[in-house]
C-alpha positions in Angstrom: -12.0 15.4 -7.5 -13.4 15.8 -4.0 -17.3 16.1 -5.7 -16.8 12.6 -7.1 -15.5 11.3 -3.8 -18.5 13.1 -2.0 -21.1 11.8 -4.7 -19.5 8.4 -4.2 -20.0 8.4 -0.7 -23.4 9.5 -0.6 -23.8 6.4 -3.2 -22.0 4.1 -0.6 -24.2 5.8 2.0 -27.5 5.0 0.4 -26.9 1.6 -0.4 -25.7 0.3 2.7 -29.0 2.2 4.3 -30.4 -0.2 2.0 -28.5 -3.3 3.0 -26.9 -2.7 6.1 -24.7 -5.4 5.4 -23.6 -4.6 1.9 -19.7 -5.5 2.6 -18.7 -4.5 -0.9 -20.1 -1.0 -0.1 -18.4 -1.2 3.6 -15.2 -1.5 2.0 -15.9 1.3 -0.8 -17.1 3.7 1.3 -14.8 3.2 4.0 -11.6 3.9 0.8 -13.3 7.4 0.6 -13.3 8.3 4.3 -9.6 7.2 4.3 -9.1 9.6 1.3 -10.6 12.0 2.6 -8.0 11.8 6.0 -11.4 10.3 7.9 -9.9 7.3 9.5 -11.8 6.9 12.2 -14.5 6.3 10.1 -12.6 4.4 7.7 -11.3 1.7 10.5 -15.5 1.5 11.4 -16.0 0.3 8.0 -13.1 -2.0 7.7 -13.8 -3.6 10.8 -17.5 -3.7 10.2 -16.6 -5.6 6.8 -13.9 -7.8 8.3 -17.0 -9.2 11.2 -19.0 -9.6 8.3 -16.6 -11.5 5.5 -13.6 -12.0 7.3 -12.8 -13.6 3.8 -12.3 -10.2 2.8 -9.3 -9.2 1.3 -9.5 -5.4 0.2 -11.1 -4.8 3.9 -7.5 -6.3 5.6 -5.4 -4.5 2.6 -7.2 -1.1 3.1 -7.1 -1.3 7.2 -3.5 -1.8 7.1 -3.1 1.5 5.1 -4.7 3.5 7.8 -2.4 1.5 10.1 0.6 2.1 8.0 -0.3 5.6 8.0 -0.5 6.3 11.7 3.2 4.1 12.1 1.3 0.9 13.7 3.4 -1.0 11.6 2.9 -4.0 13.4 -0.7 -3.8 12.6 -0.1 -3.2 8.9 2.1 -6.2 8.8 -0.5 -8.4 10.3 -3.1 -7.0 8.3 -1.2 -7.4 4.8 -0.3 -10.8 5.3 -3.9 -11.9 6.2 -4.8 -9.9 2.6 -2.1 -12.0 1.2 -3.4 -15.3 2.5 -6.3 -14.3 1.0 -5.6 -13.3 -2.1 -2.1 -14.5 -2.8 -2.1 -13.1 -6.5 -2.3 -9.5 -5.3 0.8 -7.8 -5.6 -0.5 -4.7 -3.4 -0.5 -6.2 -0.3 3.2 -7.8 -0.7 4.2 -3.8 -1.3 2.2 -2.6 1.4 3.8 -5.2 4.1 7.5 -4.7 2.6 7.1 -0.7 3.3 5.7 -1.2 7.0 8.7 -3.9 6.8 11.0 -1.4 5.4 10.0 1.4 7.9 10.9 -1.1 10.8 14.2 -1.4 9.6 13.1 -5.2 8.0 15.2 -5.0 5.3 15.2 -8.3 4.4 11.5 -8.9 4.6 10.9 -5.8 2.7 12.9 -6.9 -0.7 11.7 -10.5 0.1 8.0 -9.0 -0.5 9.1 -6.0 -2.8 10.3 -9.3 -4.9 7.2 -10.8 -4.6 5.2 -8.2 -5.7 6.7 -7.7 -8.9 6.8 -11.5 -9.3 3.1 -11.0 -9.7 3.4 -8.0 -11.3 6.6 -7.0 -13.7 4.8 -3.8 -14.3 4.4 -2.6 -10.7 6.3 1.0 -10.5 5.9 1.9 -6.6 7.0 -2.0 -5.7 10.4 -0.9 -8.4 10.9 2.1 -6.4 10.2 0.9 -3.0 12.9 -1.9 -4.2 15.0 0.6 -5.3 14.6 2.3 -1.2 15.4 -1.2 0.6 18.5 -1.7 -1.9 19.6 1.8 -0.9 19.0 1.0 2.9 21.3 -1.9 1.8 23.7 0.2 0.6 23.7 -1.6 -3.1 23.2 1.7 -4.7 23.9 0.2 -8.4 21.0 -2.4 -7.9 18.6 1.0 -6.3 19.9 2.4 -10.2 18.6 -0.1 -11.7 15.2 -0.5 -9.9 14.2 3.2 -10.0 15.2 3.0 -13.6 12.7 0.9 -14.2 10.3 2.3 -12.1 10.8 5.1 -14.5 10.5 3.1 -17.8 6.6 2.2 -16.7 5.7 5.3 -15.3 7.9 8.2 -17.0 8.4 11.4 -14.8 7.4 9.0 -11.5 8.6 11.8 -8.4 9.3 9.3 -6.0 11.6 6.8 -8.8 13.5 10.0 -9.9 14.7 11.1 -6.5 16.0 8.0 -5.6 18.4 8.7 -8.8 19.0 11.8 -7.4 20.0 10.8 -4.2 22.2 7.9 -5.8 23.7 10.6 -8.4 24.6 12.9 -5.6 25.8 10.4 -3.1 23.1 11.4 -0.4 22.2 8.7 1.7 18.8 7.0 1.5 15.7 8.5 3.1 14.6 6.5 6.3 10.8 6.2 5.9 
């Protein structure tokens, strides 16, 4: 609800006016600008907690999704693998870099980290769909069945899993993301 994300960023808000260089709060308050389409504001916080713990994970991972969604792919990619160096048992960033991957027609790279993801994380629905959208890219439409089946099997009625069946079941050709 858009009162909890305002409540949370007056939270965020207060307690960086108490300790300006709170990096935790940098980071959390700069997730609820980027949810609320803020990303200016966002990319102030991420970079103000990258000068301040460049050891930061979460601050790389959640820049690289403002990136990702403005097409600086390039960025993304950069940013993601500096999360993953980092924090190499987060499968997150390994899906976030093998979308900006798959959006630059990667598809190698993509599946290389859509694998890695769910080597971390079996359970991972959006790294089995996005799977399932580089094997279609492929043009291995059985193993896309397969991986959007799955997708389905952890997260029942998941939009983006079950359209990829559709596509396959009517013949229509991947989407291009």
């Amino acid at each position: 609800r858009m009162d909890d994300l305002d409540s949370a960023l007056s939270d965020y808000s207060a307690a960086l006016r108490v300790n300006p260089d709170y990096v935790a709060a940098l980071v959390g308050r700069g997730n609820i600008y980027r949810l609320q389409g803020q990303t200016d504001r966002a990319l102030e916080d991420f970079n103000a907690a990258i000068r301040m713990n460049s050891g930061d994970a979460r601050a790389y991972h959640n820049r690289a999704l403002i990136y990702q969604s403005q097409n600086l792919h390039s960025f993304a990619v950069e940013d993601f693998g500096t999360a993953i160096g980092l924090d190499p048992g987060a499968p997150e960033p390994y899906n976030g870099r093998g979308v900006s991957y798959l959006a630059t027609g990667d598809i190698d790279s993509a599946l290389d980290d859509f694998n890695q993801a769910l080597a971390i994380d079996r359970n991972y629905a959006d790294a089995w769909t996005n799977r399932g959208l580089a094997l279609e890219a492929k043009g291995d439409s059985e193993k896309a069945r397969g991986a959007y089946s799955r997708a389905l099997q952890i997260r029942p009625g998941y939009a983006p899993a079950k359209e990829g069946l559709g596509r396959i079941d009517k013949g229509r050709p991947p989407v291009r993301t």
